[in-house]
N, C-alpha and C positions, 0 to 999 in steps of 0.2 A: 268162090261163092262167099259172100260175105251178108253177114244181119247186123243191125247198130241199133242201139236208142236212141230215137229223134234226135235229143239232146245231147247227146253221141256222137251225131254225124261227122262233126270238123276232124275226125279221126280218120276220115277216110284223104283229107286233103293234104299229111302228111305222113309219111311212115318215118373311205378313209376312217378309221375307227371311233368314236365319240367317246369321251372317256368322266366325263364331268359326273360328280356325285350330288350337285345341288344344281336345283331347277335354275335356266337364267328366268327370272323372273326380277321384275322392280321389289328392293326391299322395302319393306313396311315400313311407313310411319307410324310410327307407335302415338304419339302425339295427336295425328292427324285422326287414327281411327277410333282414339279416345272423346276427340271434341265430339267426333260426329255420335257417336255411342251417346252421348250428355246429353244432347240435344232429342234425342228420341223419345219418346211417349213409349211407356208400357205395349200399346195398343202397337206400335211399330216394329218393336221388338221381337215380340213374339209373332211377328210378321215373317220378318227375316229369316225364320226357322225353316219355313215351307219354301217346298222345291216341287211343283205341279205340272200338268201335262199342257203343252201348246202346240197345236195340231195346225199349221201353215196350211192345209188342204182343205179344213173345216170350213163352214159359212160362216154368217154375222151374228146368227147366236152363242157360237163359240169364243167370238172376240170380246161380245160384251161378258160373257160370261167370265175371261178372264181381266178386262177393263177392269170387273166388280170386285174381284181378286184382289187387284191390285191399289184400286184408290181405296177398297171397304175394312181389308184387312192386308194391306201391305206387306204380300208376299214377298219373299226377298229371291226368288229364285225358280224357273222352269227348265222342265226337261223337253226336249224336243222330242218330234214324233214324225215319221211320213209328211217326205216334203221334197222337193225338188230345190238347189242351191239357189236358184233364182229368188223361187216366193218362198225361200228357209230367211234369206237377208234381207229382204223387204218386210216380212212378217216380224223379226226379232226387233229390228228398225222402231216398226211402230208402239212396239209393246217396251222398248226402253222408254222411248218418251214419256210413256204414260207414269214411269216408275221415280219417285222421289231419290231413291237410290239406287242406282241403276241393279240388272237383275241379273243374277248368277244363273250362267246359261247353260247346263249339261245336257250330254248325247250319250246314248250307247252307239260305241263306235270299238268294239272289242276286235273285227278284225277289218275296220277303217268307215267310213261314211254309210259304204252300201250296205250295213246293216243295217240301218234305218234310211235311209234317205236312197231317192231314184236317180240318175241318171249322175253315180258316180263310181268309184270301185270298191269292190269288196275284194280283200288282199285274204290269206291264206289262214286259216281258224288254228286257235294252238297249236292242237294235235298235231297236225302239219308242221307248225314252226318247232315243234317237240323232235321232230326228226332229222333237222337240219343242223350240219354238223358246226360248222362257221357260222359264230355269233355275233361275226361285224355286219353281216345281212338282219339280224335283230335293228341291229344300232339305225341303221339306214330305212325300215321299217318302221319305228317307234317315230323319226326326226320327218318323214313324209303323213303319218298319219295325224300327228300332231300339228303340220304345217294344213293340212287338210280341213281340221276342226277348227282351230282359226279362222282360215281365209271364209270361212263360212258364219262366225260369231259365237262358235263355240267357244268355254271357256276353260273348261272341265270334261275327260274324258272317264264313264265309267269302266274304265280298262287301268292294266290287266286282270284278268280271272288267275289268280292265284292257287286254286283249290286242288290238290292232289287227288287225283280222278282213282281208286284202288277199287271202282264197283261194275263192273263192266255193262251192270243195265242200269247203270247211274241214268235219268232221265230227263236231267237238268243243267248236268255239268259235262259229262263226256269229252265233245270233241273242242269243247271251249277248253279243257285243261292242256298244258305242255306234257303233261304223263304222269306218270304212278313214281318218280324218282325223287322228294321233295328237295334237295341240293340240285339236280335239275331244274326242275320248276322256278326255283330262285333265282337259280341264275340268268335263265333265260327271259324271266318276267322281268328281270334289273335291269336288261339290257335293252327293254321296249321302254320302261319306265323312265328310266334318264334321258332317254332322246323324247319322250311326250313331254316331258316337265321341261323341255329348252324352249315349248310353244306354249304348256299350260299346266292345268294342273290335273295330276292323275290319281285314278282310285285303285284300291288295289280291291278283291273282293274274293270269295264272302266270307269276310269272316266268323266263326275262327275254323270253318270248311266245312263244305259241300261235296265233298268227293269220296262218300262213303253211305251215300244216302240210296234208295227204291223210291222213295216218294219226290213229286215234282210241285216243290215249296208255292206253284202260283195253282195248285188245286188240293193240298192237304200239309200239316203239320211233319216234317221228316222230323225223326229223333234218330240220333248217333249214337251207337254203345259203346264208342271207344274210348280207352281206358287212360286216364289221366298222362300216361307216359305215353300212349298210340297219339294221343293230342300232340304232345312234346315234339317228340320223334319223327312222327308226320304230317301233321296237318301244320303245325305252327312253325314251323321251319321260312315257310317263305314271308308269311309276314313280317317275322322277327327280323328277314335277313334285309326287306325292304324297307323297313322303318328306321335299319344301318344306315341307308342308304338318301333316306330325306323324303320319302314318299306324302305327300301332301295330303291323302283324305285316303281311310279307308273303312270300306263298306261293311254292314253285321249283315247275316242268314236267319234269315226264320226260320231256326231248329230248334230242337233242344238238347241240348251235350249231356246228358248225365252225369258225365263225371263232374263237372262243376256247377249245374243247376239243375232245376224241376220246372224251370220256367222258360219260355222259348229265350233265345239268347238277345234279340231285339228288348226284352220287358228286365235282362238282367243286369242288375250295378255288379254284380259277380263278376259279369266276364268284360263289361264295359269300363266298367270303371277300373275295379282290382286286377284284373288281367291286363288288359287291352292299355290301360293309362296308367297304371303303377308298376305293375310289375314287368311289362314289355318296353315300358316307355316313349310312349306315343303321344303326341302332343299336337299333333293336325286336326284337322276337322273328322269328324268319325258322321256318318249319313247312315241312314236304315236304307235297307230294301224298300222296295213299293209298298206302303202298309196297306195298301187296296188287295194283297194278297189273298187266298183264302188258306193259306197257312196262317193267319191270323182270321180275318174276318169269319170263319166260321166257328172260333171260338170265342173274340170277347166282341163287347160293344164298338160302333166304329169312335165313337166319341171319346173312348177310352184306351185307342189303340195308340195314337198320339202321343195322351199325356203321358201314358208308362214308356214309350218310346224314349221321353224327354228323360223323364226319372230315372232311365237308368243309365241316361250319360251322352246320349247323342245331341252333336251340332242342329245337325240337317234332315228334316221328317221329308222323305220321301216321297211323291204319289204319282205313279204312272201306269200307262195305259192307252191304247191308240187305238181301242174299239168303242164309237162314238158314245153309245149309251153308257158305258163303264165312264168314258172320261167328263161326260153331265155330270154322272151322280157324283164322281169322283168334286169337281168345280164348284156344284150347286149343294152337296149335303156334307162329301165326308170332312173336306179341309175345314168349311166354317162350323162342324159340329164339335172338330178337333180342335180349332182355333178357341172357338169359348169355352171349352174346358179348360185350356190351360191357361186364358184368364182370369178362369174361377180360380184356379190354385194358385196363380201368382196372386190376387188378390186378396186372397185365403192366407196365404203365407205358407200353402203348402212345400211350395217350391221359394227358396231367395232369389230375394232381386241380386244377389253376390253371383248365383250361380247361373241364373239367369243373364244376366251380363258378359258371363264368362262364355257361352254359348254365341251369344252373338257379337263378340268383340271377335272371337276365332272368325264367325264368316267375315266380318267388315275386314280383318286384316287380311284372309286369303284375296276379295277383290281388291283392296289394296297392292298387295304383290304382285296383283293381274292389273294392274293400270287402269280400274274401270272403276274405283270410288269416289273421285271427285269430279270425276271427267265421264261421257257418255262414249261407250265403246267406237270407235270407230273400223267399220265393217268395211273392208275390201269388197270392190263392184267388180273388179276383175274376176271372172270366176272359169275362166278360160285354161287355168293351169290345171285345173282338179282333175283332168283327166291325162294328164302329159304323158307325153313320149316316154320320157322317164320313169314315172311312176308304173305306166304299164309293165317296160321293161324289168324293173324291180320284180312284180306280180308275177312275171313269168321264171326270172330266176327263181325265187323262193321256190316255187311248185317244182321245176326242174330239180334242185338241192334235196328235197325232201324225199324225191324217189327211194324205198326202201327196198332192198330186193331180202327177203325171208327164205329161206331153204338155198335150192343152190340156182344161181343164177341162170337162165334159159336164153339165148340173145335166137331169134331166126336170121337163118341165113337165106336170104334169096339169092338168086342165082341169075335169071334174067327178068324183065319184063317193068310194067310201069310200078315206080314204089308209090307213087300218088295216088293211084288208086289203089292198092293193095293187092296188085296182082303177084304175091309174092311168090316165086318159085313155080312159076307154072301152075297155080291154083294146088302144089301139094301143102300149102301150110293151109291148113283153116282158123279163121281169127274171127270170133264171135264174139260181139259187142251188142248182145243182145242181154244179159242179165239173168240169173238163174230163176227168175218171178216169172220169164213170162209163160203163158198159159201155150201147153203144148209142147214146153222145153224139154221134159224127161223124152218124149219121145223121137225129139231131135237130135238127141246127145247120140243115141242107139247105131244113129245113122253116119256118125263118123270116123269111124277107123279107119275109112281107105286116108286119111290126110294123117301127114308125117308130124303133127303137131295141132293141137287145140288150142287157141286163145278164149278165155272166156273172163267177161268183164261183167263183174259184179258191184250192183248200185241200190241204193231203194233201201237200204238193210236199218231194221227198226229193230234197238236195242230189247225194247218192252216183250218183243215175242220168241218165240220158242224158235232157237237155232238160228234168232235173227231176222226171222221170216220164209226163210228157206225150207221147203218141203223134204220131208224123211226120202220122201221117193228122189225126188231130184239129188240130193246128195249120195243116193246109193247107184244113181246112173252116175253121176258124172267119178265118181271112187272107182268103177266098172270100170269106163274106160277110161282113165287115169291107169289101170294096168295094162292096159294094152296100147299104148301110145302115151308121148308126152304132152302133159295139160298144163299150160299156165293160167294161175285166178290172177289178175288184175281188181284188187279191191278197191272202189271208187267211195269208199266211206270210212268208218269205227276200221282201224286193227284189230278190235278187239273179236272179231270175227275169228280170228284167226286159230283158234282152238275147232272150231265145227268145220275147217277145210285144211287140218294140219295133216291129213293124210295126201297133201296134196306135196312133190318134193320142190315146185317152184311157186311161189306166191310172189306179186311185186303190188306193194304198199302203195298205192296212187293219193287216198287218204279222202279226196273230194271230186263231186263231180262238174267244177270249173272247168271249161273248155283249153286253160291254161297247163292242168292237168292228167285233164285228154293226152294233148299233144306229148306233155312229158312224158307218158307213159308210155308212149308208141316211139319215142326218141331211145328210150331204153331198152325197150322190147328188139327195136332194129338194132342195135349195139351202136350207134351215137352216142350216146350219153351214159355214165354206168349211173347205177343206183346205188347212189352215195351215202343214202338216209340211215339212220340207225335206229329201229325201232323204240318210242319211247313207252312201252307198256312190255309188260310179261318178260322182266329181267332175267326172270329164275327158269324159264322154260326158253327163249330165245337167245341164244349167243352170240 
């Protein structure tokens, strides 16, 4: 007898190294993006700064709305949003045209297209890749997702998430981090980074970290209390090590660090400037977060969240968002309220045209080394590869690799009957792919000790709540019979679970619940495949 979750079901159907440390990218003309810099109007300029939301699935008030963008205040740059490959390259298409200089085109694409965009693939989230022991499947990773955002018009990847995740109901970063190890975290974030920067150009984010935060930066203000050397020692470890390494644009967090300021880290030259460009040495493009956040907007003006953006050091004013009213008000009030403020101050003399220049000569030379400032991008129609043979098979390696087995390894052995359908062992093993949420479970758990073994597969698990979401009752059934027969957890989400089901002696790390890692975890479970993963959280407590 067997139960699954819907999305569970496919469970029942089975039982060369990149080594380069600088992006291939076209070198700058320094020359070329000088003249074009001369020839610019004030009003152009501070154009170029804004990076806004363009929404391929929107109607035609959303088009003129960026048209107006673009010819009224000559934005230099959008982020794309919800779109389908087709009308993502038709839609970027028409909106270069419209652009004097052509438009700097970024994606969240952290673990590949299907994060934002429909009918492509979403490859395996950090945490995942946090477990996987062989880092030439990184390299192979980073050089496919990269080839990915290309062939689509993208130009710029907000990827990798750099942030050392040490908060286990972090609610913003979690399973986006590679783990709690930051010399891990680096390494493996170096290793997607060189192979994205062979196709484009990559962000590293957030800086100076997010991975010790409770508050979730796009509904309140997180502040960090870690201590000038906890900074050192771990949060600033992988930056430092990818700015070694050639990292082309890295992103700031709406926090506020205390150790180095009182003011969110977005509004401070402390840590943009004096940290971030002196003392670390970083000399790329530096982007904010979305300032449409309400880690900022519920505490200054929106027309003020911009200019102090600028002031304290950053290229590129971020604004995104892909829920239609949010991305109006965002097109129609916040960018052009942001825009003439900091025309007041350039003409004010708040700010220098010295330094002001210096902001926008950094984006003109990043498109530059992207081949798209004197020439109009030219966008591949072929869009037939984006889901290849190959690329899926990659997708399934990784998820296979990652399998972690926790405690002491459990393989079942059946003995005769169909493995396709899980008839295993004459129905003594019982395998429950049903999840510990669902309503009814404690009383089901009660009812199996005649089988030689429990599989039970756990999904749905939300960091924010008590124990994960998992009831006091249900954990004290399934602890029961965990003594009286052997129970395997199969976790289909956060490891970090793994302290409220440690009395269990086999747990196997599945990590997501991709039908990719379905399979892998049932490849394991039957002893096919061993579970190769190494957990990348709870050093000190897992061996």
């Amino acid at each position: 007898m067997i139960h699954f979750k819907k999305n569970l079901s496919l469970l029942l159907n089975f039982i060369g190294m990149v080594t380069l440390s600088a992006p291939l990218l076209l070198l700058a003309s320094t020359q070329d993006v000088q003249r074009i810099l001369s020839s610019m109007t004030v009003e152009e300029k501070i154009g170029q700064l804004f990076m806004v939301p363009a929404c391929p699935m929107r109607g035609e008030d959303h088009q003129k709305d960026l048209e107006r963008l673009i010819h009224d205040f000559h934005v230099g740059g959008v982020i794309v949003k919800q779109a389908t490959p087709d009308k993502q390259v038709a839609f970027l298409d028409m909106l270069q045209t419209m652009s004097k200089v052509s438009l700097l085109v970024g994606i969240d694409a952290e673990w590949g297209l299907g994060m934002r965009m429909k009918e492509t693939i979403s490859f395996p989230k950090n945490m995942t890749l946090g477990a996987i022991k062989d880092e030439k499947d990184l390299f192979s990773l980073g050089q496919e997702i990269g080839r990915e955002c290309r062939l689509i018009g993208a130009h710029i990847n907000f990827a990798p998430v750099v942030d050392v995740n040490v908060q286990p109901k972090n609610p913003i970063i979690g399973m986006r981090s590679f783990g709690e190890d930051p010399n891990v975290v680096a390494r493996k974030a170096s290793c997607l980074m060189k192979c994205l920067q062979t196709h484009m150009l990559a962000i590293v984010k957030l800086f100076p970290g997010l991975g010790d935060v409770i508050v979730d930066s796009h509904e309140d203000l997180p502040v960090v209390q870690h201590s000038l050397e906890e900074f050192w020692s771990i949060d600033l470890i992988s930056f430092q090590e990818l700015i070694k390494h050639n990292v082309s644009c890295i992103m700031s967090s709406h926090l506020v660090a205390v150790a180095f300021d009182k003011v969110p880290c977005t509004f401070s030259r402390v840590l943009i400037q004096n940290i971030l460009r002196e003392k670390m040495g970083f000399s790329g493009l530096i982007i904010t977060d979305a300032l449409n956040m309400k880690a900022l907007r519920n505490y200054f003006p929106i027309e003020e969240i911009g200019w102090r953006a600028l002031q304290s050091g950053h290229d590129i004013l971020l604004y995104g968002d892909h829920i239609a009213p949010n991305v109006d008000e965002i097109l129609r009030e916040e960018v052009p309220r942001a825009y003439q403020r900091i025309y007041q101050g350039v003409i004010h003399h708040e700010i220098s045209m010295k330094e002001l220049d210096s902001h926008v000569f950094r984006i003109l030379e990043a498109k530059d080394r992207l081949g798209i400032l004197q020439r109009k991008p030219l966008i591949k129609k072929d869009l037939s590869s984006l889901q290849s043979i190959e690329a899926m098979q990659l997708k399934e390696k990784l998820y296979s690799r990652a399998m972690t087995w926790v405690g002491n390894p459990y393989i079942l052995q059946p003995k005769e009957g169909k493995i396709g359908d899980l008839e295993i062992g004459h129905s003594k093993n019982r395998v429950v792919f049903e999840g510990l949420q669902k309503q009814g479970f404690v009383s089901e758990l009660s009812s199996l000790e005649k089988y030689t073994c429990v599989v039970v597969a756990i999904y749905s698990l939300d960091p924010r709540q008590e124990n994960f979401g998992m009831s006091s009752a249900t954990l004290e059934s399934l602890q029961k019979l965990s003594s009286q027969i052997p129970v395997i957890a199969v976790v289909f989400g956060t490891p970090y679970v793994y302290p409220v089901l440690s009395f269990l002696p086999s747990i196997l790390m599945a990590y997501e619940e991709e039908k990719e890692a379905q399979l892998a975890s049932l490849e394991v479970l039957l002893g096919r495949r061993q579970g190769e993963g190494v957990l990348p959280i709870y050093k000190k407590i897992v061996k």
